[in-house]
N, C-alpha and C positions, 0 to 999 in steps of 0.2 A: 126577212130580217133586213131593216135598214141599217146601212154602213155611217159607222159614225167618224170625230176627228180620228177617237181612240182604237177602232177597231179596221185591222190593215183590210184593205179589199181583199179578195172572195181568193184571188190566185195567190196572196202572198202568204194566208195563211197554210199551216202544217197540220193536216188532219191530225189525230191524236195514237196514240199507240192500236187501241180496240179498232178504231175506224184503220187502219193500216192492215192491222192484221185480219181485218177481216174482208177486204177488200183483195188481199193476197189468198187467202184459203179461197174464197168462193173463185176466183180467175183461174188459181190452179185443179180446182176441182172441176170445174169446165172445161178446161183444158186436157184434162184426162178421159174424163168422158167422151170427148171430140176424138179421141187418139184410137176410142175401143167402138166407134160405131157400128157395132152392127146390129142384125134382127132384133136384139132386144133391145126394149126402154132401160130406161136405170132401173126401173121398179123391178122389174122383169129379173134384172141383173142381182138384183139384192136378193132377191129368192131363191135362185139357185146358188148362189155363193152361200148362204146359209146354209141350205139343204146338202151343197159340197162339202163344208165345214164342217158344221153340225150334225149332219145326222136328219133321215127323216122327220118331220115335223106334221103336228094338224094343220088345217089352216088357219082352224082359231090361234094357236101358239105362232103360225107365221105372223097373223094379221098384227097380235101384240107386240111383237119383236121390232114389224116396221113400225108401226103407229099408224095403221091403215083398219078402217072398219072392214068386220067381218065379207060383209056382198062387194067390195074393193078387190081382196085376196080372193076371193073365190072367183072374179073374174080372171085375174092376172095365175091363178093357177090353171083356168081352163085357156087361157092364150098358150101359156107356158105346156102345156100338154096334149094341144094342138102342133106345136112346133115342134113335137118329142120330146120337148126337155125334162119331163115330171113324168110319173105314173103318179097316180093315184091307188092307195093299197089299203084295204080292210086291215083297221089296227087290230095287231094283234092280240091285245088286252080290254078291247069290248070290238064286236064286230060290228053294232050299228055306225061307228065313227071310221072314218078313214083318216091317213095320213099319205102325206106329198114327199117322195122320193125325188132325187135326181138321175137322170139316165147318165148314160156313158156319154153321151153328146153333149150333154151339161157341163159333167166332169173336163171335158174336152175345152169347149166354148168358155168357162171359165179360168182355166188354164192359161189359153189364148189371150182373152182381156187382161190378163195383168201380165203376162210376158210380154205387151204391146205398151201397157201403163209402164211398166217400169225400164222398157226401154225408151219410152220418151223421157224418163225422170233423170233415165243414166247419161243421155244427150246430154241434157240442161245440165246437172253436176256436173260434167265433163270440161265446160268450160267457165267452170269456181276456180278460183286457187285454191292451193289446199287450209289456208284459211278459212277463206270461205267457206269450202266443205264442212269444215271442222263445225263451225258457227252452224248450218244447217244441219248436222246429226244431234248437236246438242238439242235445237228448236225442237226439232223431232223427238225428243223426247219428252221435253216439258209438256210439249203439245198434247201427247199420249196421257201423258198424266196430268193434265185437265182437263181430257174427256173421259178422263174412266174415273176419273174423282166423283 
């Protein structure tokens, strides 16, 4: 884009709300993942936190959940079951199909990840006012509810 008389150079201008906030979510979401590094990828990490949440699952019904094609999940389930953290268990309601458990170490290891996330979250709040705090629980909720919109 060429800078004109009308339009201020590149540093004076003020990115726009979406480019802000989106610019904030993706940093703090890096930033959280940075805080919980260990043996798992994120992908990794999203599977067992589902399977801790939720409840056993196929892989088909995992791979929909993430948005990941079926031979993707089935990789990342036999990583994941390599490392302990899944069994894999004849569903009970047709035997030719299996579904992906979380072990006790899963239970454990997920546990850990967000006791480590949200103690870096309680850092960073820690030195809000409580103004500020106040302004970031609200965000916190708008947010929720335009991703579950």
């Amino acid at each position: 884009m060429t800078e004109t008389a009308t339009t201020p150079p590149r540093a004076e201008r003020r990115p726009d709300l979406a480019t802000n906030l989106r610019i904030a979510v993706l940093r703090l979401s890096r930033k959280l993942r940075n805080e919980s590094a260990y043996s798992v990828t994120e992908a990794q990490h999203s599977v067992i936190s589902a399977l801790v949440h939720l409840g056993p699952m196929s892989p088909g019904e995992l791979a929909e959940r993430d948005h990941v094609q079926r031979p993707s999940m089935t990789r990342t389930v036999a990583a994941l079951e390599e490392l302990g953290l899944v069994t894999r268990q004849a569903n009970p309601d047709d035997k030719r199909h299996v579904v992906v458990a979380a072990t006790d170490e899963a239970r454990e290891l997920v546990k850990e990840i967000k006791r480590r996330r949200n103690a870096w979250l309680n850092k960073g709040l820690a030195r809000l006012t409580p103004a500020e705090r106040e302004v970031v629980a609200q965000a916190a909720v708008i947010l929720r509810r335009m991703v579950e919109e």
